[in-house]
Every structure is written in structure tokens, then in C-alpha cells.
C-alpha positions as CSV (number, residue, x, y, z in Angstrom):
1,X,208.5,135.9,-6.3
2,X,206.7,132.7,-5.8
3,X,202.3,133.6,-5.3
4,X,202.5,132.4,-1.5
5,X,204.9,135.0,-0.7
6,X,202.3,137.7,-1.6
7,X,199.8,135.8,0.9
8,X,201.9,135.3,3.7
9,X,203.1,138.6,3.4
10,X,199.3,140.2,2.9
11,X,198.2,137.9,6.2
12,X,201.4,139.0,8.0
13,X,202.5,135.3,8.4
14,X,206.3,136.0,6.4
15,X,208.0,133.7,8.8
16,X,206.2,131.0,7.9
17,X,206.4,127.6,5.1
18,X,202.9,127.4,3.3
19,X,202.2,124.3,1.9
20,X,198.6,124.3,1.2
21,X,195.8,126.7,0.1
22,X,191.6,126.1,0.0
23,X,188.4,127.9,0.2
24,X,184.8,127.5,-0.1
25,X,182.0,130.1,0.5
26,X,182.4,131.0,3.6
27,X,185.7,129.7,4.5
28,X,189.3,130.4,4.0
29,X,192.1,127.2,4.5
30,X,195.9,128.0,5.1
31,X,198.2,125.2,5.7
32,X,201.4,126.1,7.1
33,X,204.5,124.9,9.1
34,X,207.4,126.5,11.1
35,X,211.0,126.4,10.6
36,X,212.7,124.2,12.9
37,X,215.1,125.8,14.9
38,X,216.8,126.1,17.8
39,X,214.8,126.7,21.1
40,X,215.4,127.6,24.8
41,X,213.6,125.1,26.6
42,X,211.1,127.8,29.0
43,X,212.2,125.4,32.1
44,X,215.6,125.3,32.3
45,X,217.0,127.9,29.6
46,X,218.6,124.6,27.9
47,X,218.6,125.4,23.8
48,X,217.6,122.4,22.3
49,X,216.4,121.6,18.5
50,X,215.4,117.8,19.2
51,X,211.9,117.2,18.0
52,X,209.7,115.2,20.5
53,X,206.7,115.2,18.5
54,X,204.1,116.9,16.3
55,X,200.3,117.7,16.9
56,X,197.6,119.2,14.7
57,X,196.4,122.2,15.8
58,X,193.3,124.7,13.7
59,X,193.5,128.1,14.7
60,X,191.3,131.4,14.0
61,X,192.3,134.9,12.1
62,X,190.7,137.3,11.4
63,X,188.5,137.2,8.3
64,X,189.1,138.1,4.8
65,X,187.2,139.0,2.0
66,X,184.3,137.9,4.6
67,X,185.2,134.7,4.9
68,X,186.6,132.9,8.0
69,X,190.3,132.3,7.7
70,X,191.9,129.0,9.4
71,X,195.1,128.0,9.8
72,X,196.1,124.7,10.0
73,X,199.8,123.6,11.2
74,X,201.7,120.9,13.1
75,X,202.6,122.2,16.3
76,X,206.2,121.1,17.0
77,X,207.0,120.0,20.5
78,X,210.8,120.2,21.3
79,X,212.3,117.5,24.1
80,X,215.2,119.1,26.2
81,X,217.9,116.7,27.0
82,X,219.0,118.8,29.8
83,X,215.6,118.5,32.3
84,X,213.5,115.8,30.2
85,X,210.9,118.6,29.7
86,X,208.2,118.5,26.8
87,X,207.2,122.1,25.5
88,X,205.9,123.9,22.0
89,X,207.8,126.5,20.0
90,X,206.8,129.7,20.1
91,X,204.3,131.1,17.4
92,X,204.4,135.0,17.9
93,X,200.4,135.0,16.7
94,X,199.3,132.3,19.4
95,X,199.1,132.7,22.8
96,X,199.7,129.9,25.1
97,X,196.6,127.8,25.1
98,X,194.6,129.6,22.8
99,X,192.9,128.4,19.7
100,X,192.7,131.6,18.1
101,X,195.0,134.4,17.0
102,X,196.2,137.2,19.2
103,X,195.2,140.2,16.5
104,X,191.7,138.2,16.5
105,X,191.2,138.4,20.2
106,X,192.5,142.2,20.0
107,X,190.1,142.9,17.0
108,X,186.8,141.7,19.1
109,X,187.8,144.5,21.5
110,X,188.1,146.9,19.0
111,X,184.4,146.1,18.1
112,X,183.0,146.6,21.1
113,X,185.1,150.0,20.9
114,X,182.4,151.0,18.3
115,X,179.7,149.5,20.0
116,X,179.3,146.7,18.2
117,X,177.0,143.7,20.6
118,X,178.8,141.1,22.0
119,X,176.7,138.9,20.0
120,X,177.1,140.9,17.1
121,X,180.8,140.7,17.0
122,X,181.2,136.9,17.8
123,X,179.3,136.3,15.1
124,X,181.2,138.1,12.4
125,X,184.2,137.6,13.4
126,X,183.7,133.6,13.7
127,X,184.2,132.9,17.4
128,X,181.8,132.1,20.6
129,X,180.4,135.1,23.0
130,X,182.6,133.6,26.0
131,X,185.3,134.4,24.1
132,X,185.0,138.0,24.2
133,X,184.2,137.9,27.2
134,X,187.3,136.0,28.6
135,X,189.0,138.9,26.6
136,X,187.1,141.4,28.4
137,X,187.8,140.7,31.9
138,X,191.7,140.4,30.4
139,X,191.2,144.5,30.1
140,X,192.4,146.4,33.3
141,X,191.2,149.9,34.2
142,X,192.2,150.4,37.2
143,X,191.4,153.2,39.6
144,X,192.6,157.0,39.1
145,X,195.2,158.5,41.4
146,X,194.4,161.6,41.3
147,X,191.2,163.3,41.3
148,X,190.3,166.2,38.3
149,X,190.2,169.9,39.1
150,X,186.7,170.4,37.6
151,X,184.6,167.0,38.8
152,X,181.3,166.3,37.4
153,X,178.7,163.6,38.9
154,X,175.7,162.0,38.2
155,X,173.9,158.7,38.5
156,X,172.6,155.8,35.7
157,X,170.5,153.0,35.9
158,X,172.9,150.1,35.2
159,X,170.9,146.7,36.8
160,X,174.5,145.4,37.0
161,X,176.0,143.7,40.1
162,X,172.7,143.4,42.2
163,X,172.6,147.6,41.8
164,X,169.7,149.1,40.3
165,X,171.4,152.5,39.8
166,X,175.6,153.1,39.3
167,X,177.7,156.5,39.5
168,X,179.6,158.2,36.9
169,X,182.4,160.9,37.7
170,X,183.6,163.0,35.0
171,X,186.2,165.7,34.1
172,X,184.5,168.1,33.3
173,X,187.4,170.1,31.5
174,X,189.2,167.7,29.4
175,X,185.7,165.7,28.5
176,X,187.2,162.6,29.7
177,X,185.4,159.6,31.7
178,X,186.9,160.1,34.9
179,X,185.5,156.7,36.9
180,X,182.6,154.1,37.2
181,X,181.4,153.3,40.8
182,X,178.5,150.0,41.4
183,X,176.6,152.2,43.5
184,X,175.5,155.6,44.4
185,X,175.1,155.4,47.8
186,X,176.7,157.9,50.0
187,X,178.8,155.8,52.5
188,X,180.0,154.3,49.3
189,X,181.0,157.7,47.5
190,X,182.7,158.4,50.9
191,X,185.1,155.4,51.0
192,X,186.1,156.1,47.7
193,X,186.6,159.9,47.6
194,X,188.2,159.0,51.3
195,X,191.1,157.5,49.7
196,X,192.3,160.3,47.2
197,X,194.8,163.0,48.2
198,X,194.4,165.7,46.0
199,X,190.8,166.4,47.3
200,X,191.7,170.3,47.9
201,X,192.6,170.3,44.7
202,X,189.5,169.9,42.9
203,X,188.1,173.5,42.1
204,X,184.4,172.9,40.5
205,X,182.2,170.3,41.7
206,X,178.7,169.8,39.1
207,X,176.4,168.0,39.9
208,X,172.0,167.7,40.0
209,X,170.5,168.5,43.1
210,X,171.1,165.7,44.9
211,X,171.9,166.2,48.4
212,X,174.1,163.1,49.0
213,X,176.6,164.9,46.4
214,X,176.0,168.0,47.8
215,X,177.4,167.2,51.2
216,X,180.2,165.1,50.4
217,X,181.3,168.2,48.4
218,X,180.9,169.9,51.1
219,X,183.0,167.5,53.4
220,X,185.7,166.4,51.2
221,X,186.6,169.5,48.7
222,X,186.6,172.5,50.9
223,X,188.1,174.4,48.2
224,X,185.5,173.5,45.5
225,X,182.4,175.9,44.0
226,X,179.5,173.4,44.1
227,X,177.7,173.9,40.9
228,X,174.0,173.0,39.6
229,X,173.6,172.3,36.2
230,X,171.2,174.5,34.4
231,X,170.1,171.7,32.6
232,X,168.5,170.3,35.9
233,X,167.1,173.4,36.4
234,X,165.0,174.8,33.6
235,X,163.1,171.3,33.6
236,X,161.5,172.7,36.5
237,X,159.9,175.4,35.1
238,X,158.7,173.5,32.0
239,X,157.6,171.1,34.2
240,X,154.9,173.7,36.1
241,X,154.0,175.0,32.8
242,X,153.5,171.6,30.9
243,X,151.1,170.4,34.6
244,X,149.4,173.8,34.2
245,X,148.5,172.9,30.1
246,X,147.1,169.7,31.3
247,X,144.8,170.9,34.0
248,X,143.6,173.4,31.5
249,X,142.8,171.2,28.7
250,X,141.3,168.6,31.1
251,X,138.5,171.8,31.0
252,X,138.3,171.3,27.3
253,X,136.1,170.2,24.9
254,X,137.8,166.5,23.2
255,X,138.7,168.3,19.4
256,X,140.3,171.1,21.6
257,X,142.1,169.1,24.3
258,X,143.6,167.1,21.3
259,X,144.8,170.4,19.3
260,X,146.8,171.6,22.9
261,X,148.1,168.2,23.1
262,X,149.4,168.5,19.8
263,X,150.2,172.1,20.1
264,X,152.3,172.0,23.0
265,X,155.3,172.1,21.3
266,X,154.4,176.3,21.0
267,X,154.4,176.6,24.4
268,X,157.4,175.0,25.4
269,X,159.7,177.0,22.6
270,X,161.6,180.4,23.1
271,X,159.7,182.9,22.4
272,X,161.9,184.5,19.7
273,X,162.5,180.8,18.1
274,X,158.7,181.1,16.5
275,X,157.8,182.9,13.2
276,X,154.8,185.1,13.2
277,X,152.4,182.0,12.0
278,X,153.8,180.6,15.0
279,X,153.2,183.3,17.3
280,X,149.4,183.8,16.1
281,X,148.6,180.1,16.8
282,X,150.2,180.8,20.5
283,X,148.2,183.5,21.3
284,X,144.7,182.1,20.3
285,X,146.3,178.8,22.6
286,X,146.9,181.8,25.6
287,X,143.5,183.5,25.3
288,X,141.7,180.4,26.3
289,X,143.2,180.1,29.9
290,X,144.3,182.8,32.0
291,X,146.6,180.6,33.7
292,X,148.2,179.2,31.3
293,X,149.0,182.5,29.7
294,X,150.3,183.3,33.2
295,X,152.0,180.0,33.3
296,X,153.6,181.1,29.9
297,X,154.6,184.4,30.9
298,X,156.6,182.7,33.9
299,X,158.3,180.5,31.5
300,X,159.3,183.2,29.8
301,X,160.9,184.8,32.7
302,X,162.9,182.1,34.1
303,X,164.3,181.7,30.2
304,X,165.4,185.8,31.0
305,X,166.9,184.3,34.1
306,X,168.7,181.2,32.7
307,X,170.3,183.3,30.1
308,X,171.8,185.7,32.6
309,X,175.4,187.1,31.2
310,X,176.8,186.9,34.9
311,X,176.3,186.6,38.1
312,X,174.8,189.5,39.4
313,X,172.3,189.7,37.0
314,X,171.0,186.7,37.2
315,X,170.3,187.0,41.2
316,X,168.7,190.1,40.1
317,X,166.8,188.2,37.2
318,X,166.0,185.0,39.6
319,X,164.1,187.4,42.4
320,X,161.8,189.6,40.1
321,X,160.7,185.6,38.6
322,X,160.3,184.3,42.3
323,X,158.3,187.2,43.4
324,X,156.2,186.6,40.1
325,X,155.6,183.3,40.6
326,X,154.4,183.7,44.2
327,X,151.8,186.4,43.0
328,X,150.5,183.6,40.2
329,X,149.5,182.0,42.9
330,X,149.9,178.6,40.7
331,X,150.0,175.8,42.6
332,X,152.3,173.8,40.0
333,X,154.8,176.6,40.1
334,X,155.6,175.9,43.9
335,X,158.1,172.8,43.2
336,X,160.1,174.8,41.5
337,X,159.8,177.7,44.4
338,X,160.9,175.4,46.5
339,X,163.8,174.0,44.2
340,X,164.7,177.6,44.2
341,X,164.9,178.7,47.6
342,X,166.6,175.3,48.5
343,X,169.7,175.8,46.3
344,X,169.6,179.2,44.2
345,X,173.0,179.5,46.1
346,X,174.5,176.7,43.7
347,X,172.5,177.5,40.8
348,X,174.1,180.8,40.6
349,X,177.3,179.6,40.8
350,X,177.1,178.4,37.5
351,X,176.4,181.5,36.1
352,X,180.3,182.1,37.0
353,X,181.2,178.5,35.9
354,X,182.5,177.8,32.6
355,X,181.6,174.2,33.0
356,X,178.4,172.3,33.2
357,X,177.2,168.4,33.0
358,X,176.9,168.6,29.5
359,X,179.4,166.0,28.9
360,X,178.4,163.5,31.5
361,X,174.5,163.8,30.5
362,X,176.0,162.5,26.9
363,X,178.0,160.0,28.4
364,X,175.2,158.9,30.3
365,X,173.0,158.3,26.6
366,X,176.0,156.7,25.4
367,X,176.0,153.7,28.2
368,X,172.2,153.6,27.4
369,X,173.1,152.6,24.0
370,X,175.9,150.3,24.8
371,X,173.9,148.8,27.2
372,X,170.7,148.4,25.1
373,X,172.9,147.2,22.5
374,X,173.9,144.0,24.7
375,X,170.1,143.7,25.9
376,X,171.8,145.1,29.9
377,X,174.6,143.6,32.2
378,X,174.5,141.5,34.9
379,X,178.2,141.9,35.5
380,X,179.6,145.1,37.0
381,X,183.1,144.5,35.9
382,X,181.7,143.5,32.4
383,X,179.7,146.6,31.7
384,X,182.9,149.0,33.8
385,X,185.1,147.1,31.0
386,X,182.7,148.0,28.0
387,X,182.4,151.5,29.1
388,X,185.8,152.1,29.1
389,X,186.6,150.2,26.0
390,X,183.5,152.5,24.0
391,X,184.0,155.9,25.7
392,X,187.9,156.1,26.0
């Protein structure tokens, strides 16, 4: 077997007649023709073989042995008798009017699958940034149909398409990226949700405690549990205790305040996480304030509440902490009162839920990544694309 059939059939170019082969250090040169043959003219239909003409043409692959590969071949053009028409034959690697090849153009998007930069990926694989990005508005993701049983929502800063801030619904169940909405705003949300028709369908709704998805879960899934996240919800309580630490050590001397800045990783731990060394260095930090032991001790009972084993328990767990709390008489403990007694009916329900936001707050680090990685967008469609592509 003659050594250009090993390389056409390694490139994937076996219906081709190589006639030339270079390289230099960075740069791979493949010289090639077709085999004329009979060809429907895409006008009329008319197959015709007459040549009209021939016209040199460089094209793109995809690199080997990193180095850029280029192909270089006389495009035929065929002349139909029939309707006087001028037209190329068909190469199955080139589109029409492209310069480079069709597993090339597919290969940049599988780049930016894996998160590579747009920049990033241009520049290995030999080709401009508009490029890929003529290639990315080619991708279509177009709109559900039907809406997931177990939804989950939350909101991302984006900067894309004039919006500061972009929604992300989830299914919470099969960990799949449900949608990407340009904005978060609620009469938004509604003319989107609005044109769905499975909307009694949906049987868990998670979300933070935002009220603009609270009510249109109310109004448009009257069959749905509404669910907080926990995840939303212990911050509060770390939150008191972390603004109680710093009034305290504001009191202190300047070695001290630095060892409780340092030290406040003791604190803000499980108690049954620390060893004993651990536990020694957290009581000497308790016995300087008596609020901030107080502040400790709450902690400590909302952890007993947010690891309730059901229901029942946990409404039984969430009053003794309340009723704690308001005794403290801490001021930085009355946010999360309020939090509390403003949605303890939703935050219970996920003590019944087997679902939580835990795959849409990763998603949400993921799109930071991707767009960090491509220094942000300023096109929605763009950055919709590139989450899709990464995340699906």
C-alpha cells in the first residue's frame, strides 16, 4: 500500500488524490485533488461532468501532532449545459463558503464544552475568535415544552444583555439545566411560566427566600410544596453569631482581637467536628464574652434544628431555638427571628423534601467559572449558548 494511503486514511480524507506533502515547525501542508465525476447541477438537477474552471482554495483541519494542518486543492467548478449555471463539487468536509473544515468548526464547540476561553481555543486550534462565535450562535437551544415535576430557581449575576442579574431554572431530580432566562424580574418570570401547560404538574418548587418566586409559585403551581433551601437558611444563624464575634472583639485588646479573628473558624464548626485540643481553645474564646458564648449556644441549637429527621421534629426543634433566641435578647439574632417567623412554613417543608438547591447553587459556580474564564458576556444569547454547551 502506497505511504499516502496511510495519511489520507489517518486524516479521514480516503476519497481523495494526494499529490503533495510539507511541514515546517508549526505547520502541516497537504495537497490534494478530487476525482472528477459526474455532478447534479444544485439548480436544475441536470448531471453534468463538464469542467468550467478551477480555483485555489487553502482550507483549515484540525491540528496534528500540534501543528496546524492545511489543505490545499483546486476547487473544480462544473458548467451545466442544461441552465448555463456555474457551481463547485461537493467536498463532504467543507461547508458552502467556509474556509475551514466542518470537524474543525465542531471541535471549537467541543472546547468550549470543557470550558476552554474563546480565546483560548482559537488560538490552539489556528482560527480567529469570530469564528467560534459565528459557530456559536449556529447552536440552537430552544425553549422546553414541558416544565419538570421538581423545579428549582435561583438568580446569577450575568452583566449580559443590558441585565445585571439572569435566572436559572433547574430539575431538581434528574440534575439537569432546566432553562436560562435574561432577567429576573417577576412580570418576566410570569410571561414565561404563563405559556407552559403542565404547570399543575410540577410537585416541588425550591427556591431562596425570595418573594417574587414565592408568589408566582403560589399563582402558577397550585399543586406544588414550596420549599426553602436549608442552605439559605443556616447562613442566618452564622451570620448573628459571626456580627456578635465582631462586636465582641471590637472590646478587645489588638493581640486578642487578632487571635478571635483568626480563631473564628472554632466558632463557626460543629461542635462534635472538633478534637479536645479544639474544644479547650473554644472554651477559653467563650469565657471572654457572655454573649458570644450565648451567641454560640444558639448556633448550636439551630444546627439541632437543621438536622431534624422529619417534620415534626423539627417544628418542635425550631420553637424551643426561637424562644431561646428571644430570651438572648441579642440584637444580631433578630434577622434571623424575623427570617423565621416570615417563612418557617416553607422551611419546614424541606424537612419532608428529598430535594434541595444543591444542584443549582453548583451550577451557579460553574457559569462563574465559564464566565470568568471569557473575562464576562455582553451577549445574552452568547453566554445562554456557552452554558448549554458546558453544563449539558
Amino acid at each position: 500500500m502506497p505511504i499516502y494511503d496511510f495519511i489520507t486514511e489517518l486524516l479521514e480524507l480516503e476519497d481523495i488524490i494526494l499529490k503533495d506533502f510539507s511541514f515546517t515547525d508549526t505547520e502541516i501542508h497537504l495537497s490534494f485533488s478530487l476525482k472528477r465525476k459526474p455532478t447534479v447541477c444544485p439548480c436544475c438537477g441536470f448531471i453534468t461532468e463538464q469542467v468550467h474552471d478551477y480555483r485555489p482554495s487553502t482550507i483549515k483541519d484540525l491540528p496534528v501532532m500540534g501543528k496546524q494542518l492545511l489543505l490545499h486543492y483546486n476547487k473544480r467548478r462544473y458548467h451545466c449545459p442544461s441552465c448555463n449555471k456555474h457551481f463547485y463539487e461537493p467536498f463532504h468536509l467543507l461547508p458552502k463558503y467556509c474556509r475551514i473544515t466542518t470537524r474543525l468548526a465542531f471541535y471549537s464547540l467541543h472546547m468550549l464544552k470543557n470550558r476552554y476561553s474563546v480565546r483560548n481555543a482559537a488560538t490552539f486550534l489556528g482560527i480567529s475568535d469570530s469564528t467560534i462565535f459565528r459557530r456559536l450562535k449556529d447552536v440552537r437551544y430552544p425553549k422546553p415544552d414541558r416544565l419538570p415535576t421538581v423545579l428549582s430557581i435561583d438568580e446569577f449575576r450575568g452583566n449580559s444583555g443590558g441585565q445585571k442579574f439572569h435566572a436559572i431554572l433547574t430539575d431538581a431530580h434528574n440534575h439537569e439545566l432546566f432553562d436560562i432566562l435574561p432577567t429576573r424580574s417577576q412580570t418576566d418570570l410570569m410571561l414565561y411560566l404563563n405559556t407552559f401547560k403542565n404547570k399543575k404538574e410540577v410537585r416541588y418548587f425550591i427556591t431562596d427566600m425570595n418573594r417574587v418566586y414565592k408568589d408566582l409559585a403560589v399563582q402558577y403551581f397550585p399543586n406544588a410544596t414550596i420549599v426553602i433551601d436549608k442552605f439559605h437558611v443556616v447562613r442566618y444563624a452564622t451570620w448573628a453569631l459571626e456580627n456578635v464575634r465582631k462586636r465582641v472583639q471590637k472590646q478587645m485588646l489588638p493581640s486578642k482581637r487578632k487571635y478571635f479573628k483568626r480563631s473564628r473558624r472554632l466558632l463557626l464548626s460543629h461542635r462534635e467536628n472538633l478534637n479536645e485540643e479544639s474544644l479547650l481553645a473554644l472554651e477559653v474564646m467563650l469565657s471572654q464574652s457572655n454573649d458570644l458564648a450565648v451567641a454560640y449556644h444558639l448556633k448550636e441549637l439551630f444546627f439541632d434544628f437543621m438536622k431534624s429527621p422529619d417534620r415534626t421534629e423539627a417544628g418542635r426543634r425550631l420553637k424551643f431555638f426561637i424562644l431561646a433566641a428571644e430570651a438572648s435578647n441579642l440584637p444580631e439574632f433578630n434577622a434571623c427571628l424575623t427570617m423565621l417567623r416570615n417563612w418557617s412554613k416553607y422551611i419546614l417543608n424541606a424537612f419532608d423534601c428529598p430535594y434541595t438547591n444543591g444542584y443549582t447553587e453548583g451550577t451557579n459556580n460553574a457559569i462563574k467559572v465559564i464566565k470568568r474564564n471569557a473575562f464576562g458576556y455582553r451577549n445574552f444569547r452568547n453566554f445562554r449558548n456557552r452554558i448549554f454547551l458546558a453544563l449539558t
